[in-house]
C-alpha positions as CSV (number, residue, x, y, z in Angstrom):
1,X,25.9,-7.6,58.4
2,X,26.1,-4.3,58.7
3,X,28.7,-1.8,59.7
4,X,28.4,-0.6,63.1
5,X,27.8,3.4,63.4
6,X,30.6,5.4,64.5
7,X,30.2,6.7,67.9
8,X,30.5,10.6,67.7
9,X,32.1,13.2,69.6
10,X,30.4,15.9,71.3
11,X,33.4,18.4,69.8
12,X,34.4,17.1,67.0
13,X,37.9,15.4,68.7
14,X,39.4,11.5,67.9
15,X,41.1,9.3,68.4
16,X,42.1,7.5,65.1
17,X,44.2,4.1,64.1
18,X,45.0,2.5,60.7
19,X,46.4,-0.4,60.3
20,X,47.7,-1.8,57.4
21,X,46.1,-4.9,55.8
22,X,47.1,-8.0,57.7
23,X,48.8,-6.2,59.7
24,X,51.5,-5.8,56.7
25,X,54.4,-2.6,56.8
26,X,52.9,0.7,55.6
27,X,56.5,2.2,55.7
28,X,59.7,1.1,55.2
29,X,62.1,3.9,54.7
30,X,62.4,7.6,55.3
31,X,60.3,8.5,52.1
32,X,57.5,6.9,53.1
33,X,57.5,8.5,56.9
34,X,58.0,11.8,55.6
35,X,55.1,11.6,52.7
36,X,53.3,10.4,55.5
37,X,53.4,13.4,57.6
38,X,53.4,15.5,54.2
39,X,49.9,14.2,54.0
40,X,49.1,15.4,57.4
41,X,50.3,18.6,57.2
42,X,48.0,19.1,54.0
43,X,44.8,18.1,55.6
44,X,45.3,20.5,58.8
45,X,46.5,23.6,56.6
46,X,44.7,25.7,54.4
47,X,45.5,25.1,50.8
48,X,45.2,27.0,48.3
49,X,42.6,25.7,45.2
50,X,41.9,27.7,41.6
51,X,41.4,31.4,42.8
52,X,40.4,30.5,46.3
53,X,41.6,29.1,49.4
54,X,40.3,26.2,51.2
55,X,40.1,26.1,55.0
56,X,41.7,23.0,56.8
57,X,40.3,20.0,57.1
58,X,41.0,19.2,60.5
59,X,43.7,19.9,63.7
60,X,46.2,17.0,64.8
61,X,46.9,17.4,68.1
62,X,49.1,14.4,68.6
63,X,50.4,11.5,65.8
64,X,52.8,8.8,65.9
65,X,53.5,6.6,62.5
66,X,54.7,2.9,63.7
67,X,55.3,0.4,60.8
68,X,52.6,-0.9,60.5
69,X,49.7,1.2,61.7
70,X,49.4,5.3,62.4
71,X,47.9,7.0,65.9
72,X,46.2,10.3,65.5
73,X,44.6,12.7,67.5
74,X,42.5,14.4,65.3
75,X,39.9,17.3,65.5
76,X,37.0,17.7,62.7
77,X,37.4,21.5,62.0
78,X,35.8,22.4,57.9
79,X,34.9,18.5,57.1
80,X,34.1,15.2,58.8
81,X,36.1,12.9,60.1
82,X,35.6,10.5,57.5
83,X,36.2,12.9,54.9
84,X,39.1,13.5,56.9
85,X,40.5,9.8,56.5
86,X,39.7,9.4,53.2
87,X,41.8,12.1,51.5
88,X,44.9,10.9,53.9
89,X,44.0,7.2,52.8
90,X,43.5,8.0,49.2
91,X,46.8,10.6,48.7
92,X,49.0,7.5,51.0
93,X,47.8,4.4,48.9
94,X,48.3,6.3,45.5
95,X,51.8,7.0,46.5
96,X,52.6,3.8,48.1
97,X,51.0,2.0,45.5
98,X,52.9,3.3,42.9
99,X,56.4,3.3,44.4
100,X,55.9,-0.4,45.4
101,X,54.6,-1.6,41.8
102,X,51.3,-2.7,43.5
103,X,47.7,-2.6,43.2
104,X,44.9,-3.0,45.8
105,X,44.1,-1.9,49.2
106,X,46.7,-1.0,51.7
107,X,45.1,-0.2,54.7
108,X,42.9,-3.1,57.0
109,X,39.1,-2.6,56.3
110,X,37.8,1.4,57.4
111,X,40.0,3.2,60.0
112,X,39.4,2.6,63.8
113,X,37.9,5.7,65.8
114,X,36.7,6.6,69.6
115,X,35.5,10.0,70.4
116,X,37.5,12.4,73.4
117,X,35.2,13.9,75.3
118,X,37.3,15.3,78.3
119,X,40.4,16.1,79.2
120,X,41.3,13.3,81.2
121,X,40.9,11.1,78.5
122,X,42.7,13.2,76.3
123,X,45.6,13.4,78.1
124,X,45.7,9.4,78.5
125,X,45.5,8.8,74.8
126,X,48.8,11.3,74.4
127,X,50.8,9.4,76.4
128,X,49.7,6.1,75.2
129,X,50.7,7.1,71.5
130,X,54.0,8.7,72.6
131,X,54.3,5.8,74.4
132,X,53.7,3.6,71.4
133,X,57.4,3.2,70.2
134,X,58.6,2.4,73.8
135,X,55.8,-0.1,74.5
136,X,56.7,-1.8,71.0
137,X,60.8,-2.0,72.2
138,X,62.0,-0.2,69.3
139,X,62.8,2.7,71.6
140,X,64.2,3.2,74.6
141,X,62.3,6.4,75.3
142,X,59.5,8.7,73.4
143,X,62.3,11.0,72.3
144,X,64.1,8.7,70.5
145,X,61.7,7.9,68.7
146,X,61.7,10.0,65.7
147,X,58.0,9.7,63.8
148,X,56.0,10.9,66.4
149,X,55.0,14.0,67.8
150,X,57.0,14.1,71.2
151,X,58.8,16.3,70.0
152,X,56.5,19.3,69.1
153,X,55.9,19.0,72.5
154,X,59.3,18.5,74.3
155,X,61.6,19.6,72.4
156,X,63.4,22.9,73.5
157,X,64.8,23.6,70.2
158,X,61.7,22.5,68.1
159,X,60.5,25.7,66.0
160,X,56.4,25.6,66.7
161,X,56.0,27.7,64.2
162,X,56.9,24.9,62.1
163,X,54.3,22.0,63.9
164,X,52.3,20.4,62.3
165,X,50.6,19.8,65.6
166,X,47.7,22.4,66.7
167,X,47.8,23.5,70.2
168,X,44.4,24.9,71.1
169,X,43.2,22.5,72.5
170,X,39.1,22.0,72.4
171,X,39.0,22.3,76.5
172,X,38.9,25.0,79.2
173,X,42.0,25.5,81.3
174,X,44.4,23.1,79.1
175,X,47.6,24.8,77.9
176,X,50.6,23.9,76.0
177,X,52.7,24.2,78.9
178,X,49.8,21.9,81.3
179,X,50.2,19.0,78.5
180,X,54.0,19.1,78.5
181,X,54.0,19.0,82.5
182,X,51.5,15.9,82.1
183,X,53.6,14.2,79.5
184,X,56.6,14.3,81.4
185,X,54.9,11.8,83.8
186,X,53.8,9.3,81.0
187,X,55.4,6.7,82.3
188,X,52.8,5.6,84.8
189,X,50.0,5.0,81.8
190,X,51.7,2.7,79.8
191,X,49.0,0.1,80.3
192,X,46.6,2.1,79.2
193,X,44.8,0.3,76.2
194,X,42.5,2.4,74.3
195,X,39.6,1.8,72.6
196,X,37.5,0.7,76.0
197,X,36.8,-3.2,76.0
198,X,35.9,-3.9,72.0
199,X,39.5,-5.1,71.7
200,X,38.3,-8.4,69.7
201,X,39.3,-12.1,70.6
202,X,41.0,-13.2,67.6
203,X,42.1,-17.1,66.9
204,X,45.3,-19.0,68.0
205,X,46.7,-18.7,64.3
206,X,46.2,-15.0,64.2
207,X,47.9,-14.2,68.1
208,X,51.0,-16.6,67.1
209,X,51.3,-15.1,64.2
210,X,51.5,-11.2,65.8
211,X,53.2,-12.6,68.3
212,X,55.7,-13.4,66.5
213,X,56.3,-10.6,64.3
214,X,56.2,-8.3,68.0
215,X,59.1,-9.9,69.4
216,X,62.0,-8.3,69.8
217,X,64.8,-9.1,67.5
218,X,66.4,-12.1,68.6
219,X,63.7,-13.0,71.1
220,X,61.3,-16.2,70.5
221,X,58.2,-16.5,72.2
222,X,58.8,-19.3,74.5
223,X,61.7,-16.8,75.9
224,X,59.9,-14.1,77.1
225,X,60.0,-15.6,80.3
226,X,63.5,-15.2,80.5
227,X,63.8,-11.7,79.9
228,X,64.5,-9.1,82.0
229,X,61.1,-8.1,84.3
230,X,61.1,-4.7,82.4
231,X,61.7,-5.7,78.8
232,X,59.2,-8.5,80.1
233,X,56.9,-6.3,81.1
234,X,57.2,-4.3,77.7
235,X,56.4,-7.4,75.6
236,X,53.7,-8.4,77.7
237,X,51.9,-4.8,77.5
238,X,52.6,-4.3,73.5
239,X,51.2,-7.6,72.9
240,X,48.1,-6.5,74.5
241,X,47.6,-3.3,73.2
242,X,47.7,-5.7,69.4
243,X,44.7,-7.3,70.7
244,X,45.6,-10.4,71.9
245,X,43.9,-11.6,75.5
246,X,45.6,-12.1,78.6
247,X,44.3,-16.0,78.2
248,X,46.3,-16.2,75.0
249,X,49.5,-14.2,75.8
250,X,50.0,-16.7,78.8
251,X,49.3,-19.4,76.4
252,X,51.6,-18.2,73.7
253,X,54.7,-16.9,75.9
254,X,54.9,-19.2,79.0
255,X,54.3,-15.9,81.2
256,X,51.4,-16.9,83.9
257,X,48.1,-15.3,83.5
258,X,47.9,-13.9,86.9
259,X,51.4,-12.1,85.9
260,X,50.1,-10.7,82.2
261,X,46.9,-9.5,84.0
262,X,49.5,-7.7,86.6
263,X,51.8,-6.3,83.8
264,X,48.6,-4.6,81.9
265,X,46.6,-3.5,84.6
């Protein structure tokens, strides 16, 4: 069969995830992270090649690196967005690879994309990959998380000459200072689930499986009844955001349907 064509954005402007292969870590300590983001930086600067120096590849206007997958919003500027992807896939699997003693892929099949159009949108996707740490309970609260870009934004102290995030953003009125205001009010979009209603229905083995592996430490799935509303809530809403369907995550955790549906809305 073959692949579906990418749908394309009117300026150029992304939203990207890639995942690891099954699902598998992509980093597991500080190295890893910061090669990571090393990577990033190279594909949004200009570098210098022979006698000449190249213009950047793109602008990242938002990222957040979770274990097992990476968020980016991502602006073509001198090459495609699949050009884009390939050099950061390419420079992070030849490092990876050969710090872990592996061969093979690392990342799940071609990386996901959806195009930003307006600002709206935009500003949605930010807080929903800010959000991503706190959604996944491994933090309390985007800023302490420490592998995203929250603090570019919100940090008081943060040098911005030193960001690897672009500000300019591609639409008419929206500032630096406008997206901080709208990020301090995050909190109300943390149900938001990108990627519009292509979230796939995958099998029973597959959704125990994640389910699993998303549970907070300590925390089996038949318990997430128990928990607190919030943390309920939280578990509920990261689970969906993996893919799985309201249908199964009642199935799998106990919590009715009519309450998932209610926690993700």
């Amino acid at each position: 069969m073959p692949r579906r064509a990418r749908k394309r954005s009117n300026i150029g402007l992304y939203h990207v995830m890639l995942r690891g292969i099954n699902r598998n870590d992509i980093f597991h300590d500080d190295m890893d992270y910061n090669k990571m983001l090393k990577i990033l930086r190279l594909v949004s600067s200009p570098t210098e090649s022979k006698d000449k120096v190249l213009p950047e590849g793109c602008a990242i206007h938002a990222y957040c690196l979770m274990t097992n997958h990476v968020h980016l919003l991502i602006q073509e500027r001198n090459e495609s967005i699949e050009r884009t992807m390939k050099r950061i896939g390419v420079a992070y699997v030849s490092y990876y690879n050969k710090k872990y003693d592996r061969l093979g892929p690392l990342f799940q099949g071609r990386f996901r994309s959806e195009p930003v159009d307006d600002a709206g949108y935009f500003i949605k996707l930010m807080a929903y990959i800010h959000l991503n740490p706190v959604k996944a309970c491994i933090a309390a609260t985007p800023d302490a998380y420490r592998w995203s870009s929250w603090g570019e934004y919100m940090s008081d102290t943060f040098d911005r000459t030193q960001s690897l995030c672009d500000f300019s953003f591609p639409f008419s009125g929206l500032t630096y200072e406008q997206m901080r205001k709208a990020m301090l009010h995050n909190n109300e979009l943390k149900s938001f689930v990108p990627f519009g209603d292509d979230i796939r229905q995958m099998d029973d083995a597959e959704a125990v499986r994640l389910a699993t592996d998303a549970m907070p430490q300590g925390v089996g799935i038949k318990n997430v009844p128990m928990l607190p509303r919030e943390q309920r809530e939280a578990v509920v809403r990261n689970l969906r955001s993996l893919g799985l369907a309201p249908n199964q995550i009642s199935r799998l955790t106990g919590v009715s349907e009519t309450s998932v549906r209610r926690y993700v809305k």
